[in-house]
Each structure stands twice: as C-alpha cells, then as structure tokens.
N, C-alpha and C positions, 0 to 999 in steps of 0.2 A: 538381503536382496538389494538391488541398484536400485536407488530412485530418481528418479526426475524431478528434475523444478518445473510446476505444471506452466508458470510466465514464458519462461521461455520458449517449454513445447507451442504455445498458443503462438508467440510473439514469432516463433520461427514458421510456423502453419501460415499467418497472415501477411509475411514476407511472401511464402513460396506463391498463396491464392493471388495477392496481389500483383507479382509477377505475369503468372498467368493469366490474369483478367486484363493488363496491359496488352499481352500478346494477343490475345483474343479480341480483344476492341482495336486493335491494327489492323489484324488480317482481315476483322470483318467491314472494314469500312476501305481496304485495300481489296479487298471481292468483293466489297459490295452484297455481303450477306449478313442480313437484317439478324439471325438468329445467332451469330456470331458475337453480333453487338449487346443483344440479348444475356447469353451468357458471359460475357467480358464484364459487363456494368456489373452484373450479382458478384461477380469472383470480389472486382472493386468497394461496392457497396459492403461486401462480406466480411472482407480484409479490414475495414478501416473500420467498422464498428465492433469489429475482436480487437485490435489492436488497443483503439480508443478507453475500453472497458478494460484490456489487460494492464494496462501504464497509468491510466487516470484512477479504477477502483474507486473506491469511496469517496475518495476527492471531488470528484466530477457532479456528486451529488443525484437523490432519488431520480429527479428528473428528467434529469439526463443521459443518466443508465437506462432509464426506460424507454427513450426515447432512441437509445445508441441497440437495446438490444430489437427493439420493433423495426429499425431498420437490415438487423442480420435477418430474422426470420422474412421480411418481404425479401430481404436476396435469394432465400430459401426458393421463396414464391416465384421469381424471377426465373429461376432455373427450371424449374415448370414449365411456364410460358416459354420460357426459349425452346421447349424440345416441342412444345408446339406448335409457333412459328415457323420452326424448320420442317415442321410435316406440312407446309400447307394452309395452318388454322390459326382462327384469330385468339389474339389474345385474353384469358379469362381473367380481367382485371379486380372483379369480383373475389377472385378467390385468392389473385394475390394479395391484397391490403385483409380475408379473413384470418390469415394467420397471427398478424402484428396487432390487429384488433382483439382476438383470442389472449393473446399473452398479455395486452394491457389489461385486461378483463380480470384474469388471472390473477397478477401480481396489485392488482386495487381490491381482492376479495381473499386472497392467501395469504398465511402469514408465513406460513409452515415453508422452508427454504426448500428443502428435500421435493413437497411437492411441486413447489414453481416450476423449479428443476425438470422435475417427471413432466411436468402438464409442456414444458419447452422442448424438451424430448422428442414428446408425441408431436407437437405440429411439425417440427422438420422431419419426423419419420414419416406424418402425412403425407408431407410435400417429397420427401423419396418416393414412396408407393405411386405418388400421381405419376413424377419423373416418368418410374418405370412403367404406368400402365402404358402409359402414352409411346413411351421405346417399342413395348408390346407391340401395341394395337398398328402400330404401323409394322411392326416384322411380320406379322400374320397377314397383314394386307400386301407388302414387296415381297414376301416369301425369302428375306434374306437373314442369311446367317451370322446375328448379330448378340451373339449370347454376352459379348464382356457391356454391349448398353444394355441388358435388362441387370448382369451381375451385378454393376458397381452401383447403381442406386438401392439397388434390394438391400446389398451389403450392408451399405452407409444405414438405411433406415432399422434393420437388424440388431445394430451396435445400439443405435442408438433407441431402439425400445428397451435395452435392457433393464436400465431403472424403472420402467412398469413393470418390466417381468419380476424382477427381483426391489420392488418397493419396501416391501417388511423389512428384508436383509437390512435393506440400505439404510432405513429407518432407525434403524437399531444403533447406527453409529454416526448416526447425524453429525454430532461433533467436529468429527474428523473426516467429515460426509467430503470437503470442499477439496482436500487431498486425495480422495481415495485413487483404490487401485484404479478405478473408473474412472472417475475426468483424466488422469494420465493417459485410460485408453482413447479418450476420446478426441482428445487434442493428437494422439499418435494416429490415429484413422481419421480424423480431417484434414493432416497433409497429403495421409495415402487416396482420400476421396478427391481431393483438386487435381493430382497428377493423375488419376484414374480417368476422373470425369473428362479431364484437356484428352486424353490419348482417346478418349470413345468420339467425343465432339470432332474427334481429324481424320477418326474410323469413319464418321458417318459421311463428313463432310466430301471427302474423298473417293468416298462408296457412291457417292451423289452424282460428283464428278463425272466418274465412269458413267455410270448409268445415263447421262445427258452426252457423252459421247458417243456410247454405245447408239443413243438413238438417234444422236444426230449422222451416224453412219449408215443408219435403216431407214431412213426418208429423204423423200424427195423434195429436196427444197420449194419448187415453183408449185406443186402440184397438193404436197402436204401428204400423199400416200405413200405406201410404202417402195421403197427403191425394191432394184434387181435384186441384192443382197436379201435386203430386211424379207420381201418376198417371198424368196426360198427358204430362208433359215421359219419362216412363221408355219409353211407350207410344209414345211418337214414334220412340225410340232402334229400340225392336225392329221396327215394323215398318218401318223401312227395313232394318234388316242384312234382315228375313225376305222383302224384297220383292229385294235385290239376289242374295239365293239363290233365289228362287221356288219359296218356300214358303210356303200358306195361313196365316191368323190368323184365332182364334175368340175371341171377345168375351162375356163373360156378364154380367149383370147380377141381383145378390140382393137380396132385400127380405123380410126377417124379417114375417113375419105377423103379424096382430094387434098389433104393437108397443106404438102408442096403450096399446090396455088394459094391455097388463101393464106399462106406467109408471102409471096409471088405479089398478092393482088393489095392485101388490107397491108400490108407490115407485120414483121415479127412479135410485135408489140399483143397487137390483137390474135396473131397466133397462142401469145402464153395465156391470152385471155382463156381463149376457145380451148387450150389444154385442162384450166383450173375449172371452166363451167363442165367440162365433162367428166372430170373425178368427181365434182360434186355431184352429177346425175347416176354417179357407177356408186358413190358411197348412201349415197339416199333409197337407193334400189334396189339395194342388198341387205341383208339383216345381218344384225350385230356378230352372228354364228360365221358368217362370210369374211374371205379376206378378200383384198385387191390391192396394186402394185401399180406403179408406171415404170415398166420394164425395157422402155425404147423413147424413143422422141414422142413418136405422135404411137406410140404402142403400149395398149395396158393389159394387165392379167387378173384374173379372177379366180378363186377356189373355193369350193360351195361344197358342203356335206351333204349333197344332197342328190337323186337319183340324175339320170340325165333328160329324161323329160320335163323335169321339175326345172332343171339347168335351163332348159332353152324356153320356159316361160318367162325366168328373169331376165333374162336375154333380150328378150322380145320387148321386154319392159324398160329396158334401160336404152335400147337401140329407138323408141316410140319418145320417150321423154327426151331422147336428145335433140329428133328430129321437130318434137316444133318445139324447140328454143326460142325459137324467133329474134334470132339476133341481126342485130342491124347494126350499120354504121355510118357512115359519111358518104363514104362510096356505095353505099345497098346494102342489101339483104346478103346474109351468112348463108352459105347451105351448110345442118352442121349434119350433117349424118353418120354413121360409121358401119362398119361390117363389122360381124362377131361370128368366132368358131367355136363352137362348146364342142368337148369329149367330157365322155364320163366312162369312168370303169369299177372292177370291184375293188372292197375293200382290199388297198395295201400298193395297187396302182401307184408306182413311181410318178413322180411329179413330172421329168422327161420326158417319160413316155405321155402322160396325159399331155402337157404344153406341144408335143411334137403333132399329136391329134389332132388337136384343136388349133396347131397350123394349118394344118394339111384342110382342114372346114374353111378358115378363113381366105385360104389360097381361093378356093371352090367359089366362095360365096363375091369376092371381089370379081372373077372370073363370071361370076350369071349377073352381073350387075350393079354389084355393090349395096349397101343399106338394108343390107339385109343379114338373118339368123341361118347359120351352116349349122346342124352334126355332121361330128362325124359317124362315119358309115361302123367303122371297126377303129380298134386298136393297133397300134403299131406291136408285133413281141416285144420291139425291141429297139433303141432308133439307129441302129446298124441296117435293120431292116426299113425304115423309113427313110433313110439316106439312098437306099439301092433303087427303091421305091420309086423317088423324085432327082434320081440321077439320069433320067432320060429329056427331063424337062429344062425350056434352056433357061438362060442362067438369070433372065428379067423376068422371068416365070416363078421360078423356084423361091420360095418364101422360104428363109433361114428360120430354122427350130428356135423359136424360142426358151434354150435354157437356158440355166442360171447360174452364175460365175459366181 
C-alpha cells in the first residue's frame, strides 16, 4: 500500500488552513463581517498550533505542547462561536475556553496516549456537532437549503469519533498507534474540512447577501413597510394558504387627506414625518396575521385574513388613531386624517380584483367627505369590468386601481 509521511500531510493541512484563515480575516474586515473575522482567527490560531507541534515535537517540551494543543481545540471552539455570530447570537465564551480546559484535565490525569488521543477526538467532535447544530437551528428557522453546512461539520466530527468507536481495535496496536491508517486519515480530512468549511462560510455569506437584497428590494425606505413589489409578492403568499383553507380576505386601501397641502403648508420634511407616523398607526392596528405596504406617495395598502366586517372595524381603528395624533408644529396643528376603502371577498379573490374594490370604496369615501371608512358595495368580476365601470367618470374623479407591478 502507499504511505504517507503523516508531517507533512499535517504540515501541508496547516499551510492550506492557514491560507484560508488569511483570506477570511481580509475579507471580513473588508466587509466588515464580525463572523468572518470569527472564523479566520481559528483557521490561524489552528494552523500555527499544528504546525508548531508538527516541527517542534518533543523539542518544544510538555508545556508547551500542552499549551500549543489547548489553543487548537479553542480554535475548534472558535468555529462554534463564529457560526453563531453569523446567526445573530452572542458569543458562548464559556464553552469555548471548556474544551482546552477538558484536554488540560485530560493529559494532567492520563497517561495512556491512545486515550488522550480519543478523549481529543471527542472534544473537536463536540465542537462539530455544536458547528452543526447551530447550521441546523437556523436552516429550520430560514427555511433554506443548506445541506453541504450541516454535511461538512457532521462529516469532520464522524471521522473523527472514530477512535471511540473503534478504541479496543486501536488499543491493540498502540505501538504503531501514532502512524496508523488513522492519523493519515485524519490529517487527509483536515485539509478536506478547511476547504469544505471556506466554500460553506461564502455559501452562507452570500446566501445572506441576497436575502438583504432581496429585502432591501421589498421595503420602503422612509416608511420601513413593505413597497409595491414586496406587497404583492407577500399578498400572493397569503391568499393562496387562505384560499386552500377557505378562508375570506379583505383588502383596504388608505389615502391620507389633504396630503398635497400639508407638503404646500409645513414642508416636505414634515410631510415624510406625517408618512412614517402613519405606517406606524396602520402597523400597530393590525395584527401580526396582517400585511400592509406603502404602495404610492401618500398611498397605503392592507391585506387582512379576515371577513369584510371584521376589515372595516380595523379600518375604523386605524382611521380614529390617526386622527387625534395631535401633531403640531411651528406653524399649527396637523390635520392628519385619512380615507380608507376596505373590499373583501371569498376565498381565492385575486389581489387586483380586491385592491380595484377597495378603490372604487375609497373614490366614494373622499367623495362624501373624506375621513372616513368606505365598503365596498360588490366586487369587480373582473377589472376589465371595473375599468368599463369608471370609464364614464372624468379623468380628476377617476382613482387609478391600485395594482401591483
């Protein structure tokens, strides 16, 4: 059979790691991501206490070595904490310095090399299984498809239970224990775990990427709700679940009064004001089950699983909370009032069709007055049919459908 010299599989592992963890500590302090930096230091911290321990050996003396190996396993620990980081969550500082503490434990109470071995084993196989729970617990919470970051750490910690699995075997040939077919595999699966680990770290990173584009595509900057786009595409999602439970959806549509004048009167300034106080009165007065949108300038929309009487209670709630705002300025008192048109229909109701509704309410409701709660009367079939509908009225009358591009 071919053998390998196990120095140099190590010595070529902590070249590749160490590379990698250069890379990784660039790009994360070139993006400015904290978990980046996270796992770059362990690749480093990992590389140079293999290396150290591969060239020095017994040279370097007990203390040293113990001291060189306590710091690979906290890089171990390190790689933990960075996929933590990168979700979101603080660091468990605690549990990274448990491991190097454990193996000092260890090797000041064993004498037996075989076991030291095994008991070093198991803590970086810990510290995979953590990796991976934590890969887990956020794919089941993004719902994304991210099967090579739970593989590659399952893998790595796998290989490297072996020696508990098979302790007696190994036992048996203690002698030749430090050659075996095993440490060869496992200095050959620590290069293949650094390159594994780098290509999941630029899957996620990237994966991230998007998803912060994606949403920065779906909201409204000034407002913080969801734009025209993000709207629709959310508004699609629900009334399919509510139409394969056959359950109604009501649709409103708001339009702050006056708006014009008071950008006219106070400034545009206090205009973005009086836009961002009134997504806050439509997001506080709707429950979590509800979406809503700023779909036009001084124009917002609303989608409620809920029947259409129930629609124009909220309605009425959100149109009452905005009116005494009581906002004031330099120049006076705000009036901040709005009109609102709720439609509701049955389950499976097109989103068009309901937003074309609940124009046609809100034409109605500015038309008796303003500040006030429209239904509408019926449904459009069609907005073929609600264009024919409102092709008699002139053209300063006629409120454009609210659909969604």
């Amino acid at each position: 059979m071919m053998s390998f010299d196990t120095s140099t599989l190590y010595l070529f592992a902590t070249m590749v790691a160490g590379m990698l963890g250069a890379m990784l500590m660039f790009f994360g302090r070139q993006e400015n991501i904290p978990a980046l930096k996270w796992w770059g230091t362990a690749y480093l911290l990992g590389a140079a206490s293999v290396a150290l321990c591969t060239v020095g050996g017994s040279a370097l003396g007990t203390p040293i070595l113990l001291a060189l190996n306590a710091v690979g396993f906290a890089a171990c620990g390190m790689v933990w904490n960075a996929s933590r980081v990168f979700h979101g969550r603080k660091p468990n500082l605690p549990g990274l310095m448990l491991g190097p503490i454990a193996w000092i434990g260890a090797v000041t109470t064993v004498e037996d090399s075989a076991t030291r071995l095994t008991i070093g084993a198991a803590i970086v196989a810990i510290y995979a299984a953590l990796t991976a729970a934590e890969l887990w617990n956020e794919r089941r919470r993004a719902m994304q498809k991210r099967w090579p970051a739970i593989v590659v750490p399952v893998a790595h910690g796998c290989v490297l239970m072996l020696p508990i699995l098979l302790g007696d075997l190994l036992r048996g040939n203690e002698e030749n224990f430090a050659t075996s077919f095993w440490v060869t595999l496992f200095s050959v699966e620590l290069v293949l775990y650094a390159i594994g680990t780098v290509f999941v770290i630029f899957m996620m990173v990237s994966d991230r990427a998007v998803a912060v584009h994606k949403t920065a595509a779906s909201i409204d900057p000034l407002s913080g709700m969801l734009n025209r786009r993000g709207f629709s595409e959310a508004c699609t999602r629900v009334i399919e679940r509510e139409a394969n439970a056959g359950r109604p959806v009501t649709a409103m549509i708001f339009d702050i009064d006056h708006f014009k004048s008071i950008n006219d009167r106070f400034g545009h300034p206090a205009g973005d004001e009086i836009l961002k106080l009134f997504a806050a009165v439509v997001v506080n007065n709707l429950r979590i089950s509800d979406l809503s949108g700023r779909i036009g300038g001084e124009e917002f929309a609303a989608l409620l699983p809920c029947s259409l009487d129930e629609g124009v209670l909220v309605a009425e709630r959100v149109r009452e909370a905005f009116e005494t705002s009581g906002i004031t300025c330099d120049e006076g008192a705000v009036d901040t009032t709005v009109s609102i048109g709720v439609a509701g229909g049955p389950a499976g109701t097109e989103l068009e069709v309901l937003l074309a509704s609940a124009d046609t309410a809100l034409y109605q409701a500015k038309r008796s007055g303003r500040n006030r709660v429209e239904a509408a009367e019926e449904l459009p079939l069609s907005l073929e049919n609600w264009r024919r509908k409102t092709a008699g009225l002139p053209a300063s009358a006629r409120h454009k459908p609210a659909t969604v591009q």
